[in-house]
C-alpha positions in Angstrom: 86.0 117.3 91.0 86.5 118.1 94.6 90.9 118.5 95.6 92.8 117.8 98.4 95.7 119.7 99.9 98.4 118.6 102.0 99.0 120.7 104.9 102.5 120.1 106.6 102.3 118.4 109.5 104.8 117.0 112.1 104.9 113.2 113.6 105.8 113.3 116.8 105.3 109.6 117.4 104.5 106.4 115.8 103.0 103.2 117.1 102.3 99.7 115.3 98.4 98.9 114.6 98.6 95.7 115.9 98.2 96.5 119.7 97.0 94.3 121.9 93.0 94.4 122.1 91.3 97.1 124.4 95.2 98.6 123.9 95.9 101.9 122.0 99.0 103.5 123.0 98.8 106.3 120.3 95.7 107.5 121.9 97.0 107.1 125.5 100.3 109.3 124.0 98.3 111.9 122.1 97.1 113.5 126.0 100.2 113.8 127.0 101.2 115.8 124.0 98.3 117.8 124.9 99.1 118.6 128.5 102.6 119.5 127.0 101.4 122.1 124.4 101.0 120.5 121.8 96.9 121.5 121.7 96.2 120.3 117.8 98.2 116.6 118.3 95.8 113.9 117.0 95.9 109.9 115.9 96.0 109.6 111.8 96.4 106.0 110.3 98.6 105.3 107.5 97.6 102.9 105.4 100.6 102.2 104.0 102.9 101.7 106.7 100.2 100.0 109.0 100.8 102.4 111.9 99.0 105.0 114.1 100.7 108.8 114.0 100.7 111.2 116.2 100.6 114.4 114.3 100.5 118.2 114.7 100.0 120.6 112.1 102.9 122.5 113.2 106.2 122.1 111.8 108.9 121.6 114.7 
């Protein structure tokens, strides 16, 4: 039975998933990050909360 592990992980920003078509200001965020430092920041989608993260695996 294969396992998962949770790695911590920061969020340094969250956005609504219902953004307007041809719109996705999580991914237009996550360069930013990038160009600041942040080299590992990436777009996840939780389910749960119906939102797009920007996360790092660092813990801040």
């Amino acid at each position: 039975m294969p396992t998962t592990s949770t790695q911590p992980r920061t969020v340094l920003e969250r956005f609504p998933a219902g953004a307007p078509r041809g719109s996705s200001p999580a991914e237009e965020y996550t360069p930013a990050q990038r160009a600041q430092g942040t080299t590992d920041a990436r777009v996840v989608m939780d389910l749960g909360s119906d939102q797009f993260l920007v996360v790092t695996d660092t813990t801040e």
